[in-house]
C-alpha positions in Angstrom: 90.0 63.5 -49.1 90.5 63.3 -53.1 93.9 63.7 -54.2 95.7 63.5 -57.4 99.2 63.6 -56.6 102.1 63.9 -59.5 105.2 62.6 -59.9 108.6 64.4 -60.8 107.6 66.6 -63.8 111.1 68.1 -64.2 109.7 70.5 -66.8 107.9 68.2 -69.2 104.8 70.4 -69.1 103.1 69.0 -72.0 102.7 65.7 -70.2 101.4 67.9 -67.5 98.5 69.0 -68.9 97.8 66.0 -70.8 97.7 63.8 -67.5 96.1 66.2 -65.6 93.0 66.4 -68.2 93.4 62.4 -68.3 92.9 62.9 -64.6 89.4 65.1 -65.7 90.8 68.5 -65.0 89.7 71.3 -66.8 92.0 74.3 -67.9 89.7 76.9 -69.0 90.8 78.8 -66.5 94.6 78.3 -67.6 95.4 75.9 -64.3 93.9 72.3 -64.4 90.8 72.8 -61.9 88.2 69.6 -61.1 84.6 69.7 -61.6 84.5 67.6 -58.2 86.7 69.5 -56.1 90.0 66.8 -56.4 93.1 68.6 -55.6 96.8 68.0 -57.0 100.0 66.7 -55.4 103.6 67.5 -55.9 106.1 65.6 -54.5 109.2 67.9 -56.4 111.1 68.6 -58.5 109.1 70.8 -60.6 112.3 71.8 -63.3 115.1 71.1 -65.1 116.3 68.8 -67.8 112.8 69.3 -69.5 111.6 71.9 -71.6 109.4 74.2 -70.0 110.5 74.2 -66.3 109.5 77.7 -65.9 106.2 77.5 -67.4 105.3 74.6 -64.6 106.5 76.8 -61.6 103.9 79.0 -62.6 100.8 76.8 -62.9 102.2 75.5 -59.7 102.4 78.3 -58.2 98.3 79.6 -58.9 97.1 76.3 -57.9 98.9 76.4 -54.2 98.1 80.1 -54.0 94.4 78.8 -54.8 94.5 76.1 -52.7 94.2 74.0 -55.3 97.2 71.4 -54.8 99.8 70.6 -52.3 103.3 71.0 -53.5 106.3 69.5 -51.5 110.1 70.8 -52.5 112.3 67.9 -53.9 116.6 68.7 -54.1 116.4 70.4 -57.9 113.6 72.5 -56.4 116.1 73.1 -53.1 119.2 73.9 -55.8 117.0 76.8 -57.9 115.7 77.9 -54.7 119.9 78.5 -53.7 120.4 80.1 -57.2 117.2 82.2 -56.7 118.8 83.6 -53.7 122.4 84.3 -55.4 124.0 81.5 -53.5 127.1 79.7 -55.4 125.6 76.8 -56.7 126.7 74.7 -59.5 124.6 75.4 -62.7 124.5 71.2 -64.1 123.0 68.6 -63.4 119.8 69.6 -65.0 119.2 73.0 -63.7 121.2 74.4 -66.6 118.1 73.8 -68.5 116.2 76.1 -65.9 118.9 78.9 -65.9 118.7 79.0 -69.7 115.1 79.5 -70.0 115.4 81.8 -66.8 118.2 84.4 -68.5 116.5 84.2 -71.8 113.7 86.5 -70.1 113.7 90.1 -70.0 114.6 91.4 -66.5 111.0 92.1 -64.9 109.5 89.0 -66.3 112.9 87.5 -64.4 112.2 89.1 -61.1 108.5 87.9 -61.2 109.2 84.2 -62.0 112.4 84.1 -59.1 109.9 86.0 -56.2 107.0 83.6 -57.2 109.5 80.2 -56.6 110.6 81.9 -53.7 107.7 82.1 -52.2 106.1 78.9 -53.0 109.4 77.3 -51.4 109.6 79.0 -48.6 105.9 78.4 -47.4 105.8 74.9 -48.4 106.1 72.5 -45.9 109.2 69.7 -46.4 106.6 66.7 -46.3 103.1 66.9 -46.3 100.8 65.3 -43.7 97.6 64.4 -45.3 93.9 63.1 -44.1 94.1 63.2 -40.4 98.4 61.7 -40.9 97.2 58.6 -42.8 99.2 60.3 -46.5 102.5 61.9 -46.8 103.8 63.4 -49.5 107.7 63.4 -49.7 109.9 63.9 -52.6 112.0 61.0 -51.8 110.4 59.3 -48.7 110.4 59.6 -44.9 111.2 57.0 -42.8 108.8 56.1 -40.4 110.5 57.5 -37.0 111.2 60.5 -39.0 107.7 61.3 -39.5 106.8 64.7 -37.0 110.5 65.9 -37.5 112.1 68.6 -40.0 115.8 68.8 -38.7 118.7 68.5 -40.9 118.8 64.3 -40.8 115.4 64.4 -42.0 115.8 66.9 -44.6 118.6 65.2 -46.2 116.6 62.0 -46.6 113.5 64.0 -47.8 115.3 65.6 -50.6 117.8 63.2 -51.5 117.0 60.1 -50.1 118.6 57.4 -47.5 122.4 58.0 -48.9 124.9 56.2 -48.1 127.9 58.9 -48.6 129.2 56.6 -51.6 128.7 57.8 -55.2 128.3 54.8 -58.0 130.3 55.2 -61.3 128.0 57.4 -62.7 128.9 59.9 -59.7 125.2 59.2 -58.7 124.7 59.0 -55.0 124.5 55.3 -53.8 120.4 55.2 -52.1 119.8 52.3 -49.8 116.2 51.0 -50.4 114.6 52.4 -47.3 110.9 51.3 -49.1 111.5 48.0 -48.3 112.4 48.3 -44.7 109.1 50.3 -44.1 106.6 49.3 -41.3 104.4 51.9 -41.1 100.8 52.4 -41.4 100.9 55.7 -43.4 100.5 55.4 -47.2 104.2 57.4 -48.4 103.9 58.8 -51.9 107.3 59.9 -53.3 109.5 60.2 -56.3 113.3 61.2 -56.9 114.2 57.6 -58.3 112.8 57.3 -61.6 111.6 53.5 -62.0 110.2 51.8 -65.0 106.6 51.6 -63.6 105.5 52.7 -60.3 106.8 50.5 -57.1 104.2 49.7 -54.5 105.9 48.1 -51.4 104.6 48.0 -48.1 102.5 51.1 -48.1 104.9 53.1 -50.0 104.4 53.9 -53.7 107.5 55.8 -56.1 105.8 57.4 -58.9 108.7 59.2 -60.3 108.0 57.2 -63.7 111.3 59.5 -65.5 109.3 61.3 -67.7 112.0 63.5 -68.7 114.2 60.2 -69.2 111.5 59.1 -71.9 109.6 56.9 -69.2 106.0 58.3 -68.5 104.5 60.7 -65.9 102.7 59.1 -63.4 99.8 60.5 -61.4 98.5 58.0 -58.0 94.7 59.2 -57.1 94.1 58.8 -53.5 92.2 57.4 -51.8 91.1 55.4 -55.3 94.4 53.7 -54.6 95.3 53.9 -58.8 97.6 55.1 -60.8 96.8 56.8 -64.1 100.1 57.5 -66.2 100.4 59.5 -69.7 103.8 58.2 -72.0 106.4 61.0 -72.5 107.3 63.0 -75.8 111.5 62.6 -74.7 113.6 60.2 -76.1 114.0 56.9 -74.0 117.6 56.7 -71.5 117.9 53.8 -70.0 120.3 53.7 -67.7 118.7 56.6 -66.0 116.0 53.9 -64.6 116.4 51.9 -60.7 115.2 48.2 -60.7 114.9 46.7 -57.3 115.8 43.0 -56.5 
């Protein structure tokens, strides 16, 4: 198999495209297609923050339909999805941005955008199992006797991460580093954390590069085992970045 997949694009669309046709897709059909059949990844976290969040669910949402890409939700994608539905969630955070952009539509063009997210949600799987088990996609990594399960312990590490139920000053959730712990055999590709370059450690590989915090957007093409990344267009913040020991 011959994947592309994509870190955290949290609506920074421009980057998008530019990566993707870095990556030798085409868009003359409007969606970044391959001349030799390589398919796109998407481990989350599709919008907010960035500019044109709605704009990526869209492209996102023609190249799943067109089996074209796997997408995987990451927690912003599992917030809209809670606003889509009318549930009380709290509009910050980021998916102000996404709300914005959302109500500045007229109301059909509203209705179409909120059934498409809906439905690429709801028929995407949590984590993605990939050439015969040997990839998984997952927004912010799977432990490795987690792998085969989807109940409620699992999903709160997928989407958030291994949290600890303590919140650093920021009001951040404290993450421990379950990468480094990782024994498996499996290659995990992941994001949620945004790191200064992409972390490789022990078969696991973050690509969420904060493009949207000024850092780049980050692409890892399997099973090429590289990473191709494209700077962003944002201004640079900082303290939004992890470093490991």
């Amino acid at each position: 198999m011959q994947i592309d997949i994509i870190g955290d694009i949290h609506g920074c669309y421009t980057e998008f495209v530019k990566l993707t046709k870095q990556l030798g897709y085409q868009w003359n059909k409007g969606i970044p297609i391959h001349p030799d059949g390589r398919k796109l990844g998407f481990v989350g976290d599709l919008t907010d923050r960035g500019p044109q969040s709605l704009q990526t669910i869209e492209t996102v949402y023609s190249l799943v339909r067109q089996k074209l890409a796997y997408y995987v939700p990451g927690n912003h994608c599992n917030k809209l999805y809670r606003f889509f539905l009318g549930r009380n969630v709290q509009i910050a955070h980021g998916l102000e941005t996404t709300v914005a952009e959302y109500r500045a539509l007229p109301p059909s063009e509203q209705a179409m955008i909120r059934k498409k997210f809906i439905k690429l949600y709801e028929t995407s799987p949590l984590y993605a199992q990939l050439d015969n088990g040997r990839l998984i996609i997952a927004h912010a990594g799977i432990r490795q006797d987690y792998i085969g399960r989807t109940d409620k312990k699992v999903q709160t590490f997928v989407l958030y991460g291994d949290i600890t139920g303590e919140t650093n000053p920021d009001g951040t959730p404290v993450r421990r580093d379950w990468a480094k712990h990782y024994q498996g055999k499996a290659w995990i590709v992941y994001g949620h954390t945004p790191v200064k370059q992409p972390r490789i450690i022990n078969h696991t590989i973050n690509i969420d590069t904060g493009c949207v915090f000024g850092g780049s957007l980050t692409a890892f093409r399997y099973p090429e085992m590289e990473t191709v990344s494209v700077p962003s267009s944002l201004p640079y913040v900082v303290e939004k970045f992890r470093t490991f020991d």
